[in-house]
N, C-alpha and C positions, 0 to 999 in steps of 0.2 A: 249188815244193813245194805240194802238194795243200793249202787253206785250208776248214777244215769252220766252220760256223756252228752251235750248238747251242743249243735252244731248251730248259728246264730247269726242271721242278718239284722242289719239296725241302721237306721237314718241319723248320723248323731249330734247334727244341729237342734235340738230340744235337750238333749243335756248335757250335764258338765264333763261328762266322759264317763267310763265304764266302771270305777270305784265309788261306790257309797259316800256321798258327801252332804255335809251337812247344810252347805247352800245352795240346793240345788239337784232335782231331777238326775238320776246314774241308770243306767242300763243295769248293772247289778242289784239297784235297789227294784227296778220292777219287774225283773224276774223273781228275787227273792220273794215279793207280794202276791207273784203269780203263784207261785208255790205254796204259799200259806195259805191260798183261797182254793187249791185242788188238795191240801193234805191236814191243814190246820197246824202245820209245822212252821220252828223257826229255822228254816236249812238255809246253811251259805252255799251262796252260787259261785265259786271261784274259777275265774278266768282264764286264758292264756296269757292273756295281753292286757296291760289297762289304758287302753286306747283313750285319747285327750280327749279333752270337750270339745265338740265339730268335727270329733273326726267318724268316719263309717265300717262299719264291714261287710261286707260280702258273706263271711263265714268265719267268723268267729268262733270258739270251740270253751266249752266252761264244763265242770262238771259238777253235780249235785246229788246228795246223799235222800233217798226218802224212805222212813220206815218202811213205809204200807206197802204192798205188794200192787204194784200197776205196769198193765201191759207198756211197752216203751211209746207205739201208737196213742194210748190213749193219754201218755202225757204229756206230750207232742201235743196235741190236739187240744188240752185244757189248758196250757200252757197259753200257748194261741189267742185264746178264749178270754182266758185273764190279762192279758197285757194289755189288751184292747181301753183307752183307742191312743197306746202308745207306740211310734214306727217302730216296733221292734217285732221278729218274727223267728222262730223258732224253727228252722228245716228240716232237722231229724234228731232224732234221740235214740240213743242204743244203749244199752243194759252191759256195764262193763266192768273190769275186777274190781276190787277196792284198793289195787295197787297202781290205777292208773290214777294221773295226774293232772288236768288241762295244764298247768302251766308245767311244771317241773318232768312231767314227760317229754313233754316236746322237744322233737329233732331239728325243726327250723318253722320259721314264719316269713309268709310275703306279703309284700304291700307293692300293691298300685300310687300312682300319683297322677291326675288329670289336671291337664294344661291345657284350657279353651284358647285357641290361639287364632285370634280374626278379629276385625274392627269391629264388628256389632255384641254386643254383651248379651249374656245367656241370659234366653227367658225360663224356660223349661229347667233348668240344671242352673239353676241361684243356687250357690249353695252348697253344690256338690261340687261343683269345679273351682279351679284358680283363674281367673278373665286375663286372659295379657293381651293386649291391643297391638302393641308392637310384635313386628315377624321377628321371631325368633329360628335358630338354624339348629333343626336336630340332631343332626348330621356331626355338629360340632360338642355339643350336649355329651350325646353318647361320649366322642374322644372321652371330652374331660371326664367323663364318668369311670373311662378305665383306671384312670389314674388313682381309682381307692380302692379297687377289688384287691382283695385278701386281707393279710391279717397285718393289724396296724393300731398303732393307738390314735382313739377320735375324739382326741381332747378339741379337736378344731372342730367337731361338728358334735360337742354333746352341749346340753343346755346344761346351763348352772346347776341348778336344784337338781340336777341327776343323782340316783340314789345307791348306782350300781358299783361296786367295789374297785373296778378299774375300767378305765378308759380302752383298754383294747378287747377288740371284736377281730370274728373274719366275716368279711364282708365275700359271698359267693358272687352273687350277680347285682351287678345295676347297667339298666337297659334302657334307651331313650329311643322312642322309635313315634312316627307318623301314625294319625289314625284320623283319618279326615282332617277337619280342624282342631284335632287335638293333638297334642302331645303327651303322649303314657310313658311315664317312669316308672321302670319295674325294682323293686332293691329286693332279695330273699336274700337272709341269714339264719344262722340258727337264733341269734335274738338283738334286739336293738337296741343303743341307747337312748336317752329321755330326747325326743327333739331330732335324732339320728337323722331318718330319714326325711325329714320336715328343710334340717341343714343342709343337707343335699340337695334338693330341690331348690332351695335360694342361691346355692351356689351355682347351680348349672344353669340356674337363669342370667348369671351374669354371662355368662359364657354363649349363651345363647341370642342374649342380646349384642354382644362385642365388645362387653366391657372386660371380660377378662380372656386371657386364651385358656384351653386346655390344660398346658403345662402352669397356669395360675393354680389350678385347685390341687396340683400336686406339692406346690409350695408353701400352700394353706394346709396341706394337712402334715406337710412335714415341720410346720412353725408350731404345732402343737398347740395352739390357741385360738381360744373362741372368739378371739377377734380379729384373728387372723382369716376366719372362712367367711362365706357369703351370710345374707340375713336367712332368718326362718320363714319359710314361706307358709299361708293360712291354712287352718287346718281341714275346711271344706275341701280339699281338692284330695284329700287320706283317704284308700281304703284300703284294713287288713284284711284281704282276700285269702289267703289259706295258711291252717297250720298243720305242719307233720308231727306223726309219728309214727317212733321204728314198726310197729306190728303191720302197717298202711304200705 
């Protein structure tokens, strides 16, 4: 059976986040409808990532299984057609083995974090950003953020209801850098816990504002506890921006 690979932008303040859910509009559920109004199939659309409710991507990666024989273009393009008039937008599609995997292939994933950092609140970008009014120092941000690259367990920065077998990841990069009035956190790993990245981000705001130093979040992540790290900061300000794999 024909193996499509899709590559997938999404607005994700309209739904619950990218898993099928019963209360509430999923990114998986209206590609899956997309699909059954170009093939009259019930194909699962399985993700990389199943990114929370309010959060975005840039390039999201899923793959789907369709009998019928279709150019990759033209299901890209009906694709498009059907999702409509949901933010979701399908960027390319390629025709690939049936051993590859969006989620379980994957070599690593990045995520963005946007920090509107200035007194006046976003008009344009409601929604997509995090508003912090107070100056915050990136400069300082970054430090503390060195303090979790590599491999460590993040029991201090996973959420509860985390699903994943253990608490340790390695963490490649986290990057705090200026962008006009914003401030962009970068985190890439090869995969993240429930909340991971979101922990970080509430932590390095303390840090940023002067509530805690640098060497604070290295003492939060070596207390092992979730209540030991900063709070989760909102989900509006996520985007999973790119996922790898090895053949890429």
């Amino acid at each position: 059976m024909p193996r499509f690979k899709l590559t997938i932008e999404y607005d994700g303040n309209p739904f619950r986040g990218w898993q099928r859910q019963d209360n509430g509009p999923s990114v998986q559920e209206t590609l899956e409808n997309a699909v059954f109004a170009l093939t009259g199939e019930n194909s699962l659309v399985q993700g990389a990532g199943r990114t929370d409710s309010g959060v975005h991507a840039l390039a999201q990666v899923a793959h789907v299984d369709i009998s019928k024989e279709f150019p990759a273009d033209t299901v890209r393009d009906a694709l498009n057609h059907h999702v409509r008039p949901h933010p979701v937008s399908v960027l390319a599609v390629e025709a690939v083995d049936e051993n590859f995997h969006a989620r379980f292939s994957a070599t690593g994933r990045a995520y963005l974090y946007r920090i509107l950092n200035r007194r006046a609140p976003p008009a344009l970008d409601e929604g997509r950003v995090w508003w912090q009014a107070m100056p915050l120092d990136a400069q300082t941000m970054h430090a503390g953020a060195q303090e979790l690259i590599g491999h460590h367990d993040f029991t201090s920065f996973r959420a509860s209801e985390c699903q994943a077998k253990s608490p340790e990841k390695t963490l490649d990069r986290l990057e705090v850098s200026l962008a006009g009035d914003e401030i962009h956190i970068i985190a890439e790993a090869r995969s993240f816990l429930h909340h991971q990245v979101r922990n970080f981000v509430g932590t390095l705001q303390l840090v940023g504002s002067g509530k805690w130093r640098p060497t604070d979040v290295a003492k939060a992540l070596k207390a092992r506890d979730r209540s030991a790290g900063g709070p989760t900061a909102p989900a509006q300000g996520l985007y999973l921006t790119r996922v790898d794999y090895a053949e890429e």
